[in-house]
C-alpha positions in Angstrom: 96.5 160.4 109.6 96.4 160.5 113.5 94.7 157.1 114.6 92.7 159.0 117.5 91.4 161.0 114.4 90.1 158.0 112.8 88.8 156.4 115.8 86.8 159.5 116.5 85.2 159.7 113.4 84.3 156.1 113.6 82.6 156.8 116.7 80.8 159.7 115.6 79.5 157.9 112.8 78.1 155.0 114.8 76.1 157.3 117.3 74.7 159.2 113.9 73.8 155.9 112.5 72.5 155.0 115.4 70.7 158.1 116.3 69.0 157.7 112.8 67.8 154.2 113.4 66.4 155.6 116.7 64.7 157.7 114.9 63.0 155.8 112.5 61.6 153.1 115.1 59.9 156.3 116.5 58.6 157.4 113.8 57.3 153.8 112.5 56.5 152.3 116.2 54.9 155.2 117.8 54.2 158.1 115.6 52.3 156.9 112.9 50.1 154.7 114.1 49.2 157.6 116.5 48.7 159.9 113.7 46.7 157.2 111.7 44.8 156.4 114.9 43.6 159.6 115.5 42.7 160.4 111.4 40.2 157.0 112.2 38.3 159.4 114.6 39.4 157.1 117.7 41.2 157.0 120.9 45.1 156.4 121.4 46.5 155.3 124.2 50.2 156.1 124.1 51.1 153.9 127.3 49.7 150.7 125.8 50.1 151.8 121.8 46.5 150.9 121.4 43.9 152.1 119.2 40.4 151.8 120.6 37.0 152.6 119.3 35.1 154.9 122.0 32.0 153.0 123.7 29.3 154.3 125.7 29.4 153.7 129.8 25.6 152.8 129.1 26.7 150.2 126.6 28.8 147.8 128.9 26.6 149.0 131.8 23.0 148.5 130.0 21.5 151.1 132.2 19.6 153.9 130.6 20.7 157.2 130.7 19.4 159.7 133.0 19.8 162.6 129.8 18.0 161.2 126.9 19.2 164.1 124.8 23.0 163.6 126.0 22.9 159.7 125.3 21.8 160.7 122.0 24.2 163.0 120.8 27.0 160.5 121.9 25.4 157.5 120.0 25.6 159.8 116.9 29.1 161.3 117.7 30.0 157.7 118.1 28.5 156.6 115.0 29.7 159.2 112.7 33.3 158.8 114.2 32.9 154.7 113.2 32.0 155.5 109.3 34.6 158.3 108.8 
């Protein structure tokens, strides 16, 4: 057989393979743990591939909230996002 036949084959099967692997580091480094991130009910952040549980401003702040009602709907979205 030709021997540029061959080599091209060769190299079309190295960029497949290679491809493939590409791939799968994807879907195991950056797809998943997004996916399973955001079934946990909490925040991804793709730049840093970090998942974070979501905290109140008046938490780190300790200042009260000027909307009682507000504050309190978030403590219980917050909540029921943590047992889930």
């Amino acid at each position: 057989m030709n021997p540029n036949i061959e080599r091209l084959k060769l190299i079309f099967i190295g960029v497949f393979a290679i491809a493939v692997v590409a791939v799968l580091v994807w879907q195991v480094g950056w797809i998943i743990p997004q996916k399973n991130c955001e079934k946990a009910h909490r925040w991804w952040d793709p730049g840093e591939r970090v998942c974070a549980m979501p905290v109140l401003i008046t938490t780190i702040t300790r200042r009260p909230a000027a909307d009682k009602q507000a504050e309190a709907e978030a403590k219980r979205a917050i909540e029921g996002a943590a047992k889930k």
